[in-house]
N, C-alpha and C positions, 0 to 999 in steps of 0.2 A: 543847920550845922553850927549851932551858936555854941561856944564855948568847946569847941573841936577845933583843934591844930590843922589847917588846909596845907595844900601842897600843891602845885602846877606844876604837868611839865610837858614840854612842848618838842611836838617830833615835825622833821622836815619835811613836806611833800614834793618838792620838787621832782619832776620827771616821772611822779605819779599817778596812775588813770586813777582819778578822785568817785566817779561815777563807779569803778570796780570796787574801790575800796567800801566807800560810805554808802552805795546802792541807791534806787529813786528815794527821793525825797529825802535822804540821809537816814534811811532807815536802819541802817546797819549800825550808824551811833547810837538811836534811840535806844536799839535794842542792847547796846553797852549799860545806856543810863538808869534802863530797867533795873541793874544791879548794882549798881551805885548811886552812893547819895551825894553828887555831884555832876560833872556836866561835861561830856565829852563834844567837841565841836572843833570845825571846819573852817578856819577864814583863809582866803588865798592860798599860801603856800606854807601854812600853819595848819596843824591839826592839836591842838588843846586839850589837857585833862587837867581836870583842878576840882579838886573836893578832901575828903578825910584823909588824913596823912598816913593813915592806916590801912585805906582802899586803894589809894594809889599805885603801890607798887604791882597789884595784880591786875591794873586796869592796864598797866606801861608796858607789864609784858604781854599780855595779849594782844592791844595796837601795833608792837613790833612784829608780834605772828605775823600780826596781817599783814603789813605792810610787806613782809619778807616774803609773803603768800602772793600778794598784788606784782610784787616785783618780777615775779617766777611767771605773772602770766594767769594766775587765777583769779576771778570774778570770786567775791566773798557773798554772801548768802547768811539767811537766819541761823539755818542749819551750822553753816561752821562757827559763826561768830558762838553760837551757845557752845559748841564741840573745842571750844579756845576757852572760854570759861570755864566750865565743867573742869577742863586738862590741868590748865594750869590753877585753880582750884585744887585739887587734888596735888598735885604738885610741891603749892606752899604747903597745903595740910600734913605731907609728910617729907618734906624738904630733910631734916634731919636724918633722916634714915635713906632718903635717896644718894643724897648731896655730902655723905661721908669722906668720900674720895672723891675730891672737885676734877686731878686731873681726868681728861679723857680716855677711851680706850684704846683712838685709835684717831686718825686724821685722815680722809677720805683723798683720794688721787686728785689729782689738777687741783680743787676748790679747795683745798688745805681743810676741807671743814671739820668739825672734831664731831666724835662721833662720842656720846652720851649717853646712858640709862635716860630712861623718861620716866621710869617710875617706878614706883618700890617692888611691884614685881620684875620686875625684867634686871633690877638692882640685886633683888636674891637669887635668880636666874645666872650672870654673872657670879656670884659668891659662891653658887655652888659650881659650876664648871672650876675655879681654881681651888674648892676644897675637897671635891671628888674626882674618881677617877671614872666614872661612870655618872651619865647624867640623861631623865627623861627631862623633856620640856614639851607639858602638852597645854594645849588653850588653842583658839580661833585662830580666825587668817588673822592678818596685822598685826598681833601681838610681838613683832620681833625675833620668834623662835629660830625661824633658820637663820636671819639676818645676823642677830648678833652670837650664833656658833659662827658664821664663818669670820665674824670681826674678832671671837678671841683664837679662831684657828690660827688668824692670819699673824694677830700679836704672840702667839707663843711660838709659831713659826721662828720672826723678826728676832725674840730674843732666846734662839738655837733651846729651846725646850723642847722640839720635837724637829724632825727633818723633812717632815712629808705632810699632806695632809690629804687624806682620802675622803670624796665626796661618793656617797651612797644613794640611792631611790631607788624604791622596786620599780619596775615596769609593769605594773597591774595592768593597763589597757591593752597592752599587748600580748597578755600573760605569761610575758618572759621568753613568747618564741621570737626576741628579735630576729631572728633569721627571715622572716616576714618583711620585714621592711628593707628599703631599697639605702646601698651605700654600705660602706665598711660601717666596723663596731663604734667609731665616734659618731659616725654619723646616727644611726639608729638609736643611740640612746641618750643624745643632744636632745630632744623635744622634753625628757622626762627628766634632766638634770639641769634646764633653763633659767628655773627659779636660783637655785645656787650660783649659776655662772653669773643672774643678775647683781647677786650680793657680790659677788667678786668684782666684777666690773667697774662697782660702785667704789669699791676700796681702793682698789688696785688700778684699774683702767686695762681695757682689752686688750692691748699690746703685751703691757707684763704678764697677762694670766696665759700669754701662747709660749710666752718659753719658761712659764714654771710649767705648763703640759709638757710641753718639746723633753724639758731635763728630766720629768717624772715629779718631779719637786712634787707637785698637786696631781690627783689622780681623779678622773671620775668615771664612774660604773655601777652597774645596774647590781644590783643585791643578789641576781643569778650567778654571776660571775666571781661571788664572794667566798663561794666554798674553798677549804680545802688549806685558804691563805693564812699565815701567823701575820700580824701587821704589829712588828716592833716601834719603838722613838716616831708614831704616828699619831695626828690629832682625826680623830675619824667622826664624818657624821653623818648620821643616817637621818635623810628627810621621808618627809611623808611616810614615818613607821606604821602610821595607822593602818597600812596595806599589805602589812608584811603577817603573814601565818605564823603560826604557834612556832612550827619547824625550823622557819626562814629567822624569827627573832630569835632563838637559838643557837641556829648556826650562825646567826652574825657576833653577838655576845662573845661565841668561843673563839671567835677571830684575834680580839685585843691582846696584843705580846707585850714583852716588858717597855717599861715607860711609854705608854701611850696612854690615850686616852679617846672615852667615846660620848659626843654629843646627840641622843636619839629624839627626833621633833615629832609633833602630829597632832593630829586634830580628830578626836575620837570621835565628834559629829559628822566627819566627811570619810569613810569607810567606803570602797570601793569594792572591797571582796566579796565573792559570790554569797551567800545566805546560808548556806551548809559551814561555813568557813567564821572560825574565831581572829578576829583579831589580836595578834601577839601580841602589841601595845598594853592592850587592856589586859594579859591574861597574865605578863610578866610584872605588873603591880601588885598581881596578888602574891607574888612567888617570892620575889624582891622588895618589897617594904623594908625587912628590916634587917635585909643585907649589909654590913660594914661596907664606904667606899662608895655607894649608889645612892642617887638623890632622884627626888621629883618632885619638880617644879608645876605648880599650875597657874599658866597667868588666864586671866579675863579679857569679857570686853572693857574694863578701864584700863589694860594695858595696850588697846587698839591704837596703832600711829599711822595707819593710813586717810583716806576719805573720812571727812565727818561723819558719811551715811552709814561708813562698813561698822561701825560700832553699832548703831540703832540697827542695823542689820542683825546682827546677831544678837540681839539683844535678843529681837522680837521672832527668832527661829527657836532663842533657846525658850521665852514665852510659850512658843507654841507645842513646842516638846513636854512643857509642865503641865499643860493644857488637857485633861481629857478629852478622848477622842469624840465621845458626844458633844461638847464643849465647844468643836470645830463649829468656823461659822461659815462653811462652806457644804451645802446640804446635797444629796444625791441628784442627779439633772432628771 
């Protein structure tokens, strides 16, 4: 480091499982110093970074990851510590383009916590929800898709830009006979609009999301039940479009009335419909490209914010999809 400006800086461990954090043998540090050319370490109730003044600042926010990671209760691992580098890596790499609009989008219920872009996709993902009135957003699980349509439902909600906001899912596994399943119509189609009610939850908190149902304010229903409706001054989103038919994508399209708007998500690797059957998703990109007013968005697995794993997870499905089927290294039994 001779002739390099150093920097330290030093984070507090107190009240911290250190064995979570640093791992046997402090190999979770090593695995830091692998990428730095300085020295990450552990004395007492000090945790230590000190090297290039340059390296520093992406070594400070990753230790803070973890440490925010440990606090919550999770055991850190190679896996994440690389899945903390890699992120925020990428991160700095395009800070400028993510980090344009510092405020948040949104402050999450009880834990006040602000709710962010992570990354330059899910950044033009936003831009285009408020520069379109129509918008796809396809990519993997974790990339945020549903999540952050219902964080900007919930914020155009808050500043009276729409009055309602309608949560959509097909019911593919049931194939829309809910009449099958046992309970009135919330209840039957609560297993298939679960994911949405999480994102709400998270926002808002359980309590508020029963009397914005109770007023109507927020509506949610199975893509069956969409026919026929004009939906004015609504922010509407349709999850898991990937399931929805040529017809059904369609007739949901011709639903949107004046000033509203519609957020359509999916994941064109997880297709549920029979093999005779096209997915609408796929079929209305070719229709819509270069319709005024309609965007699509595609994020990746660098836009994954779940599990370390679920990223390499789809990494190595979409791997295998590239892969020729001779190629498979899985041979006849």
């Amino acid at each position: 480091m001779s002739g390099r400006r150093t920097e330290e800086v030093r984070f507090d461990m107190r009240g911290i499982d250190q064995v979570a954090l640093c791992g046997p043998a402090d190999q979770n540090l090593r695995r830091l110093e692998e990428r730095f050319d300085g020295t990450v370490s552990a004395r007492g109730d000090q945790l230590r970074i000190n090297g290039p003044a340059d390296q520093v600042p992406l070594m400070r926010d990753v230790v803070a990851d973890l440490l925010e990671r440990v606090r919550n209760g999770q055991r850190i691992d190679a896996v994440t510590v690389d899945y903390l580098l890699a992120g925020h890596g990428h991160k700095a790499a395009t800070e400028g383009s993510i980090m344009e609009d510092e405020a948040p989008l949104m402050f999450s219920s009880g834990s006040r916590r602000a709710i962010r872009v992570q990354t330059s996709g899910q950044q033009r993902y936003v831009e285009a929800v408020r520069d379109h009135d129509v918008v796809f957003s396809v990519g993997p699980a974790g990339t945020g898709k549903t999540y952050l349509a219902v964080v900007l439902a919930m914020d155009y909600l808050k500043r009276n830009l729409v009055d309602r906001i309608v949560l959509v899912r097909p019911a593919v596994e049931a194939g829309e006979q809910l009449g099958f399943l046992p309970g009135d119509l919330q209840e039957k189609i609560n297993p298939y609009l679960r994911p949405l009610y999480d994102a709400l939850s998270d926002i808002m908190g359980p309590a508020r999301i029963g009397k914005y149902m109770e007023s109507g304010v927020i509506e949610a229903t199975p893509l069956a039940y969409m026919r026929g409706r004009t939906l004015n001054n609504a922010f509407v989103i349709l999850d898991e479009a990937q399931n929805t038919t040529i017809g059904q994508m369609k007739m949901f399209l011709t639903r949107l009335g004046y000033s509203s708007k519609a957020v359509i998500t999916g994941d064109v690797t997880q297709i549920d419909l029979d093999r005779n059957e096209r997915s609408g998703l796929i079929h209305v990109r070719e229709i819509l490209r270069e319709t005024e007013g309609v965007a699509f968005i595609d994020l990746d697995s660098r836009d994954t914010q779940r599990h370390p794993l679920v990223r390499r997870i789809v990494d190595a499905f979409e791997e295998a999809d590239r892969r020729p089927l001779n190629d498979s290294p899985i041979k006849g039994a």
